[in-house]
N, C-alpha and C positions, 0 to 999 in steps of 0.2 A: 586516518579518519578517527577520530574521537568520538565516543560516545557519549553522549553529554547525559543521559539521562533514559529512564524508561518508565512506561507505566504496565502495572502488572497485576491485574485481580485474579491473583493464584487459589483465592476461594474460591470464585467459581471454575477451576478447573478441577479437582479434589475426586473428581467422579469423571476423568477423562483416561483413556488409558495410551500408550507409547505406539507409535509406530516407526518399527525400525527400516530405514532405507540405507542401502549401500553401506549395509555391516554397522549401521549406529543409528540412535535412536532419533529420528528430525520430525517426527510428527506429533499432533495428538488428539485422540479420538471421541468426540463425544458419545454418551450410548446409544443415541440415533445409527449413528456411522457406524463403529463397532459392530451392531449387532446387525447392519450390511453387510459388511465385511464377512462376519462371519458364513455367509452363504456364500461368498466368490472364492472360491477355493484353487480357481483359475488364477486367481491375481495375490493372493493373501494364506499367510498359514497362523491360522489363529492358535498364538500361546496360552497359557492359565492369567494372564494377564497382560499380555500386549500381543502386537501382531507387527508380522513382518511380512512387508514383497518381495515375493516371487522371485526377486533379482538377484540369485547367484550365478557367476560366471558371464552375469548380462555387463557390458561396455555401457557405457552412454547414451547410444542410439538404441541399443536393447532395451533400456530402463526406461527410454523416452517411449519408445511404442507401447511397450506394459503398460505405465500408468498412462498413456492417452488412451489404450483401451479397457482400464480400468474408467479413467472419467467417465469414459463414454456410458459404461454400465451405473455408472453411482446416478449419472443423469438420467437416466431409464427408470430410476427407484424417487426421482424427484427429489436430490439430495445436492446437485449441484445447481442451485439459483441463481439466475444473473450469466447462463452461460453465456461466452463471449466470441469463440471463436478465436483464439487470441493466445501465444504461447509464453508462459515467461520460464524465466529459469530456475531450478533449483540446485543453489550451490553447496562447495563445500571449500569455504574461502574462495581462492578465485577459481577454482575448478568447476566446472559444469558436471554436474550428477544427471540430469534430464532436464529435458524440455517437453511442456503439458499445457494442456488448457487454462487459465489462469483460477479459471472458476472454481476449479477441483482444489487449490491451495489450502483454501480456508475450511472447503469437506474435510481434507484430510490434513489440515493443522499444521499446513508447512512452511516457513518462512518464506515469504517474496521482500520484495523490494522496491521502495518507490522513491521518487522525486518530491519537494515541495518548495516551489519558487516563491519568495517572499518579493512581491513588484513594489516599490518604494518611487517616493520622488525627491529629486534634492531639499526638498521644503520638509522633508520627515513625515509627509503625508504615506499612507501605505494603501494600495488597491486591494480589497476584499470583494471575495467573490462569496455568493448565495451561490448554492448547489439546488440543481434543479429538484421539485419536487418526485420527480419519478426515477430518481435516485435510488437504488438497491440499502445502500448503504448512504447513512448521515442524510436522508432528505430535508433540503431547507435550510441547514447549517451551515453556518459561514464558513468560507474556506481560503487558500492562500492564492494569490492570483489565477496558479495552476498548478495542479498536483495530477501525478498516474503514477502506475504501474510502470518498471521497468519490461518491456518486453524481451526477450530470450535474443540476444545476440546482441541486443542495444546497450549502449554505455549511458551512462546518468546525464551527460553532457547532452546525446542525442536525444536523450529523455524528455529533457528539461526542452530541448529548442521546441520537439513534435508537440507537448503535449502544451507549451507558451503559444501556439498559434493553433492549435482545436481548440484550446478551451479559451483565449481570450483576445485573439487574432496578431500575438507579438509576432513580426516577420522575422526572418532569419537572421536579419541586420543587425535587428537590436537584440534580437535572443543571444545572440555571440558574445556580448557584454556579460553574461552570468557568470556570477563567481560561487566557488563553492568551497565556505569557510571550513571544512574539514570534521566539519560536525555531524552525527547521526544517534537518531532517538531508536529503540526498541519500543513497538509497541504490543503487547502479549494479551488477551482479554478475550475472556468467551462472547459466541453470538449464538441467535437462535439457532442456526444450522452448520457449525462447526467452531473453527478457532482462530482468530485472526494473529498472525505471527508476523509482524512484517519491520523490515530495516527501513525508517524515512530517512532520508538523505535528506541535506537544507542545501538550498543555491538562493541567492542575491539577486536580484537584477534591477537598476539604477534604470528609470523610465525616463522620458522625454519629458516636460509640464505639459505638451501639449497631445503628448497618445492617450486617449480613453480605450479602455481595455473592450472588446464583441465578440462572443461567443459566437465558436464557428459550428461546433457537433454538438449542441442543444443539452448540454450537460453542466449549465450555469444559468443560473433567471436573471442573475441582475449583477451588476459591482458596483462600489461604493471606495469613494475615496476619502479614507480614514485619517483620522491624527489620531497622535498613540493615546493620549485619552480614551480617543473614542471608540480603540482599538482595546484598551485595558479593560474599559468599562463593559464592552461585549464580552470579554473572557470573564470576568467575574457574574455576568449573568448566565455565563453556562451556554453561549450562542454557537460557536464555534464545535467542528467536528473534534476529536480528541487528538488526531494527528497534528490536524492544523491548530489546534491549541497549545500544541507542543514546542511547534515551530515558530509562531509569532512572539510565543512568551518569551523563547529565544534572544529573538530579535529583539525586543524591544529592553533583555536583557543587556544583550551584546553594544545597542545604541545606546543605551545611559537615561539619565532622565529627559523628559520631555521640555526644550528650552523654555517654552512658552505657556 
């Protein structure tokens, strides 16, 4: 997997502090969070300048119950938004450290990991999706046919197929044609209520000229079928999510100029 690139407003984190998990440092804390933290003395031991959990001598499934019942409290303090219900993984290379609510990642500033399928047609047209407005994150932003969260035991492959048929109804058939060029963006950048840390993975997938993309779980308003012009021309107006900014600029590096 190559990293091709990442984007990183290391200014605004300058006033975040370290949370260290399973003996190293994988988080990071805004002063909202932090100064939460500092009252769970259950889950966290707050140093002169970072904090650490709870998790010595804890295995995997130790570590997983800690912080899902750490989530659970940060959601009590209305610090986890957007909760989901929903567990993804936190790694250390390919090893699993725990599995938590997916919500708590960005409270507590820790790396996930997602997909982002660029849907194309032989004609170099590319399907863009508008992100519904009651969106947590990016409302109304254009985005890549279909993009999620890897969930905790799921591979990017099974990623890619679940989340090409909720978010734009590709069946199984055609979702097994995705490729995935080996490329992955870091994207690092404060938010109102913590710190988004996340690995996007890019995948391919070559469409039919006659499939139009349907939103199946109401998490897209509209798609539009682009030419790279018109695909260019929205990035330079700033339309697009910063993930999916990341991933079409990609693309439409990877494809060359636009013949027409």
């Amino acid at each position: 997997m190559t990293a091709a690139a990442s984007t990183t407003d290391s200014a605004h984190l300058a006033d975040t502090l370290p949370l260290q998990v399973a003996g190293a440092a994988r988080g990071r804390l805004v002063p909202a969070v932090a100064a939460a933290l500092a009252s769970m003395g259950e889950y966290f031991v707050a140093g002169t300048r970072s904090f650490t959990l709870r998790d010595a001598g804890l295995d995997a499934a130790g570590r997983s119950a800690l912080l899902q019942q750490a989530a659970h409290a940060l959601r009590e303090r209305g610090l986890v938004p957007g909760w989901r219900d929903e567990l993804c993984a936190l790694l250390d290379g390919e090893y699993e450290l725990a599995r938590f609510e997916r919500g708590a990642f960005r409270t507590l500033g820790l790396r996930n990991r997602a997909v982002h399928v660029n849907g194309y047609r032989a004609d170099g047209r590319l399907w863009i999706a508008r992100r519904s407005a009651s969106k947590l994150s990016a409302p109304n932003r254009l985005d890549n046919l279909a993009a999620g969260l890897i969930s905790a035991g799921e591979s990017p492959v099974q990623c890619a197929t679940r989340e090409l048929w909720e978010e734009a109804g590709v069946p199984a058939t055609i979702a097994a044609r995705a490729t995935f060029p080996g490329i992955a963006f870091h994207s690092l950048r404060r938010l109102a209520h913590g710190v988004h840390d996340e690995t996007v993975i890019c995948a391919d997938l070559l469409l039919p000229p006659e499939f139009t993309p349907q939103c199946q779980d109401g998490e897209v308003q509209a798609f539009y079928c682009m030419t790279a012009a018109e695909v260019a021309a929205a990035l330079a107006r700033g339309e697009f999510s910063v993930e999916a900014g990341m991933v079409v600029t990609d693309w439409l590096r990877r494809r060359g100029p636009d013949p027409r």
